[in-house]
C-alpha positions in Angstrom: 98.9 166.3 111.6 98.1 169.6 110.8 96.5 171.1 114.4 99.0 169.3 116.6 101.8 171.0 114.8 100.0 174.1 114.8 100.0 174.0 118.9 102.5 172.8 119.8 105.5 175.6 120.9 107.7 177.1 118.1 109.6 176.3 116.5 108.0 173.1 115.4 110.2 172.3 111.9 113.4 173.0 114.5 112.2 169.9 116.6 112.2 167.2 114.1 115.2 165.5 114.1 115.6 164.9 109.9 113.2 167.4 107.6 111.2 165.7 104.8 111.8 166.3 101.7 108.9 168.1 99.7 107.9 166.9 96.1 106.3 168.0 93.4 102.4 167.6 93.4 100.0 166.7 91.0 97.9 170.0 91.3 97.1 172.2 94.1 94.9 170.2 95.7 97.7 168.1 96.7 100.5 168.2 99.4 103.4 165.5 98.9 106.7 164.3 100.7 109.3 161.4 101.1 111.3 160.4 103.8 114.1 157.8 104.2 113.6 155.9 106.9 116.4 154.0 108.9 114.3 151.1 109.6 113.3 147.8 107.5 110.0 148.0 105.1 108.4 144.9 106.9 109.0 147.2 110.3 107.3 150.4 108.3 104.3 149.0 107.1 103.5 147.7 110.9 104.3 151.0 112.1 101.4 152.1 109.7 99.0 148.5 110.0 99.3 147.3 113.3 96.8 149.3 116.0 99.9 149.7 119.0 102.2 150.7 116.7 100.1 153.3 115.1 99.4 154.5 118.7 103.1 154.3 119.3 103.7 157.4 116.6 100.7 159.1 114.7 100.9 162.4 116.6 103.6 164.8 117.1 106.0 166.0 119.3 104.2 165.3 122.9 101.1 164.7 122.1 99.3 161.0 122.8 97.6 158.9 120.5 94.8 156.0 121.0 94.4 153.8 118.4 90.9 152.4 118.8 90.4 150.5 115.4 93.0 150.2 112.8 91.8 147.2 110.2 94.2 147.2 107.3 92.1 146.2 105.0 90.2 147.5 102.1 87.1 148.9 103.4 88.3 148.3 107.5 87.8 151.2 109.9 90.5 153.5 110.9 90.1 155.4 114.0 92.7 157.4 116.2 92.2 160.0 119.0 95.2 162.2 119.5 95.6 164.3 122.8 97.5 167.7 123.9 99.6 167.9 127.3 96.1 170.1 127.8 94.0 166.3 127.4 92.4 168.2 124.8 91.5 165.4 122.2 91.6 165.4 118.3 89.7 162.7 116.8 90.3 161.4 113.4 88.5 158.6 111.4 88.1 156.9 108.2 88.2 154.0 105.8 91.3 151.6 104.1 90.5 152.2 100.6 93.3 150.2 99.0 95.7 148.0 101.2 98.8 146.4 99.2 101.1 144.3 101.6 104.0 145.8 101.8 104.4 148.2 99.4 101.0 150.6 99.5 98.0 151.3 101.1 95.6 154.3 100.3 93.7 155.6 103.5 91.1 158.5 103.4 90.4 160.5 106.5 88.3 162.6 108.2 88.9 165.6 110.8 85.3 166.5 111.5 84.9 165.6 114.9 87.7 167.9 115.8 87.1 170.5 119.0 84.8 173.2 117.4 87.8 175.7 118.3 90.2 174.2 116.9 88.0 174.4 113.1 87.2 178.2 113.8 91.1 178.4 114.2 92.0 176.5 110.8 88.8 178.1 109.0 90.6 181.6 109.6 94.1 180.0 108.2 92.2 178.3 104.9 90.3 182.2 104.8 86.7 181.2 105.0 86.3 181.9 109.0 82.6 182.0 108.5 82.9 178.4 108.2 83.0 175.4 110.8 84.0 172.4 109.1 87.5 170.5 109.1 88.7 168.5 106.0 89.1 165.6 104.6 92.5 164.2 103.2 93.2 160.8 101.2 96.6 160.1 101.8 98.6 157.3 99.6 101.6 155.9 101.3 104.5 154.0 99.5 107.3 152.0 100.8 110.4 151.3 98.7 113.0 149.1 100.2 116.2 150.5 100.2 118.3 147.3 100.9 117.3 145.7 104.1 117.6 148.3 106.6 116.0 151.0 105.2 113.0 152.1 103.5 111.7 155.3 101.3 108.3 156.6 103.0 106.6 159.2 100.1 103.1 160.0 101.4 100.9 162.0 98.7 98.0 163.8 100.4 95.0 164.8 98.1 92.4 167.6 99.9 88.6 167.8 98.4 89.9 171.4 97.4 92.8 173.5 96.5 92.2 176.3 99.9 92.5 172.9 102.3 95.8 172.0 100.6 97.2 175.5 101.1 95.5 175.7 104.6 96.8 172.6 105.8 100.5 173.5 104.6 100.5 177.2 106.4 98.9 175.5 109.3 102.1 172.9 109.7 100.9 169.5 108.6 104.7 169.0 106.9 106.2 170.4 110.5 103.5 168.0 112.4 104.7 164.8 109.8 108.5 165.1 110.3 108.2 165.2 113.9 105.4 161.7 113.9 108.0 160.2 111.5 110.9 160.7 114.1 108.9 158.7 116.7 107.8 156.0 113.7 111.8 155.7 113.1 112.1 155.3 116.7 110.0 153.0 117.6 111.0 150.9 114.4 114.3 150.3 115.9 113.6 149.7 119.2 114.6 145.8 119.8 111.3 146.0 122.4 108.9 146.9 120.0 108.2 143.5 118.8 107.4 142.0 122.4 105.6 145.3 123.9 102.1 147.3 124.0 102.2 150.5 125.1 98.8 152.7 126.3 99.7 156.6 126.6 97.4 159.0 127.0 96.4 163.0 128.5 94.1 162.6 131.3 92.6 165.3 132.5 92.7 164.9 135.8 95.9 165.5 138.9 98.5 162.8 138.9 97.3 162.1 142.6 93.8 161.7 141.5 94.5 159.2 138.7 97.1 156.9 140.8 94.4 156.6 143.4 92.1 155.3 140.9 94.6 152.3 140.4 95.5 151.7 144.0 92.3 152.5 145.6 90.1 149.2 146.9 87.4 150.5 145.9 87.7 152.7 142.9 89.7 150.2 141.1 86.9 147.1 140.4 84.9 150.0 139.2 86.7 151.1 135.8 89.2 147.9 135.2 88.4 146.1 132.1 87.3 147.0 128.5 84.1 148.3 127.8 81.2 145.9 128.6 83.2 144.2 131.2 82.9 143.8 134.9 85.0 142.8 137.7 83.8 140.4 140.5 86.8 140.6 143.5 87.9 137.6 145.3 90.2 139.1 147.4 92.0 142.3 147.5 95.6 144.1 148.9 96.9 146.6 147.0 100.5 147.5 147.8 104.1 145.9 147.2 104.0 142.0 148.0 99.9 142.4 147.7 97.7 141.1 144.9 94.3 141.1 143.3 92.8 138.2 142.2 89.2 138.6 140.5 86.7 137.5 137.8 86.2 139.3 134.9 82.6 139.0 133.3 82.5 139.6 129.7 79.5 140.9 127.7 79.0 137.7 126.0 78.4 135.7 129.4 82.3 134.5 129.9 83.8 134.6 132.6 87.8 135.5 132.5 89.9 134.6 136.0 92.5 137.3 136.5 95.2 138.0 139.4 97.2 141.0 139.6 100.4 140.8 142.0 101.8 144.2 143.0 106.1 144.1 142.1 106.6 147.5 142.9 104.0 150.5 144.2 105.8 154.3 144.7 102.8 156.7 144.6 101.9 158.6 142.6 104.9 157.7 140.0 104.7 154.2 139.2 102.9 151.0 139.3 105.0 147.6 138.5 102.1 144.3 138.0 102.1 141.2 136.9 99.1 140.0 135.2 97.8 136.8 134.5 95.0 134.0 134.8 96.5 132.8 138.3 96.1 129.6 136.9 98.8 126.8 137.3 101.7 127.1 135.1 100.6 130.1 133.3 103.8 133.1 133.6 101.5 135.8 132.2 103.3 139.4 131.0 104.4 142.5 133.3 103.0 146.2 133.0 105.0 149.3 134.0 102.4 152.1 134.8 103.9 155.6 135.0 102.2 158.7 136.3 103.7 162.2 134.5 102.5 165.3 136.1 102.0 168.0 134.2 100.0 171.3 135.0 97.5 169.2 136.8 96.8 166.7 134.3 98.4 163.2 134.1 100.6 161.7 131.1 99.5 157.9 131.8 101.7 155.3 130.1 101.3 151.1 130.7 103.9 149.1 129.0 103.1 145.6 128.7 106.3 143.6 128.2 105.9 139.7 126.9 108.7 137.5 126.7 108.6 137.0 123.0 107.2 138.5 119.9 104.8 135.9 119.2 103.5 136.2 122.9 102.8 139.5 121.9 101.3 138.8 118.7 99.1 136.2 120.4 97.4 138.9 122.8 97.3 141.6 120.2 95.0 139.2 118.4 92.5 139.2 120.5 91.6 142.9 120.5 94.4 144.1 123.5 95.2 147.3 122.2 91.9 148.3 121.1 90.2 147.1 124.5 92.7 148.6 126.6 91.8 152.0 125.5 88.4 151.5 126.3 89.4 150.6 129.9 91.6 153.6 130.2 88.2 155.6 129.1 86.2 153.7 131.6 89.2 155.1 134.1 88.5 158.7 132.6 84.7 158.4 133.3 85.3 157.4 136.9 87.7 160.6 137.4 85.1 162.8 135.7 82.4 161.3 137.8 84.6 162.5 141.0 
């Protein structure tokens, strides 16, 4: 978390609502901390395992997060893209190396495909700024149940070398932690959590732009749907009381009936939908859309609200988080494309 703390405005430690607690370290190639956490273990380890709750806290303060891949197991892909308010993004990737239900996992990362400026600005911190690569970090995350309502986070992070681990300190990776565990706490104890999926990202684009992407007859068919995916419109009527009913056409040859019906339309703030199959006796799930402008760029949120946990469960299975961030950077490609 070390460049979203470093950005984001000062006083960063001040903004975390409970500090972490630094600990000894093995050598100094290492950087290590606990946390307790007012929030069950079994709620924790989601937090850090399932793909819309990582979104939902790994990055600081007001930055976004897409999870794209998170398999929790050993050897499964890890892959998160975190944005500034400037919808400047900061990719990070890696590999589960060791994945103990619900007590441990061991993940090691990658920072390499961070923006070039933003390695000439930690280079100068770590004292090499002749240099242009980021870091890489193992981190090893423990969970210790304190009765049932609480848990002890200590997360030991091990750099290749001894100037990343003093880099990554001066830059404000322990600011940038406390502040992502506030919103892990957060979203632990939210009674929604369980039955939600929630999309939030920086687009760079003006909040009037991006709303007319989703109410727009034509612009809309063109970017709905994950990657691969098409959309074949039956009929059409965007506004409050309207509705969209349409195919979708997988990659694979399927074919997916949809309908959308408008609840509530108030440009360019907020969207209300329902969405669902349109078949007989199927309720499908409700999505709030909100539209945050900020310095002519968008903070884009959908909130998809089931009526139980296992609903939610049952969609999250098939991919939904991980898809709907491809479809929100189909979205991105169409407002780039003008």
């Amino acid at each position: 978390m070390a460049a979203e703390a470093r950005r984001a405005p000062s006083p960063v430690a001040a903004q975390a609502r409970v500090p972490l607690t630094r600990l000894a370290a093995a050598d100094d190639r290492e950087l290590v901390f606990s946390r307790r956490l007012a929030a069950p273990r079994a709620l924790v380890w989601k937090a850090w395992t399932d793909p819309a709750w990582v979104a939902g806290w790994f990055c600081p303060a007001d930055l976004t997060a897409a999870a794209y891949r998170v398999d929790a197991r050993p050897g499964g892909e890890f892959r998160v893209a975190m944005r500034d308010p400037a919808a400047v993004a900061y990719p990070i990737h890696g590999t589960f190396v060791e994945v103990s239900a619900p007590e441990r996992l061991v993940l090691a990362l990658d920072t390499d495909q961070h923006p070039e400026a933003w390695k000439a600005q930690y280079n100068r911190v770590r004292g090499t700024p002749e240099r242009r690569e980021a870091f890489k970090v193992t981190f090893t995350v423990t969970l210790a149940a304190q009765g049932e309502a609480e848990t002890l986070l200590t997360v030991r992070m091990r750099y290749e070398t001894a100037l990343d681990a003093r880099a990554n300190a001066e830059f404000g990776t322990m600011e940038g932690w406390a502040l992502c565990l506030d919103k892990l706490e957060a979203l632990a104890r939210d009674p929604a959590a369980t039955r939600e999926i929630v999309l939030s990202r920086w687009i760079d684009a003006p909040v009037e732009r991006v709303f007319r992407a989703y109410t727009d007859h034509d612009q809309l068919p063109r970017w709905w749907g994950p990657a691969g995916f098409t959309c074949e419109t039956s009929e059409i009527d965007i506004r409050q009381g309207g509705r969209w009913r349409f195919t979708m056409h997988g990659p694979d040859g399927k074919d997916w009936p949809n309908l959308i019906e408008y609840l509530e339309v108030k440009a360019p703030e907020r969207l209300r939908i329902r969405l669902s199959s349109g078949e007989p006796g199927e309720a499908g799930f409700d999505v709030r859309i909100t539209f945050e402008a900020r310095d002519g760029r968008t903070r884009l949120t959908q909130r998809m609200a089931f009526e139980s946990a296992a609903a939610c469960e049952e969609v999250k299975a098939f991919g939904a988080t991980e898809l709907g961030q491809t479809t929100i950077d189909k979205l991105e490609a169409l407002l780039r494309a003008g």
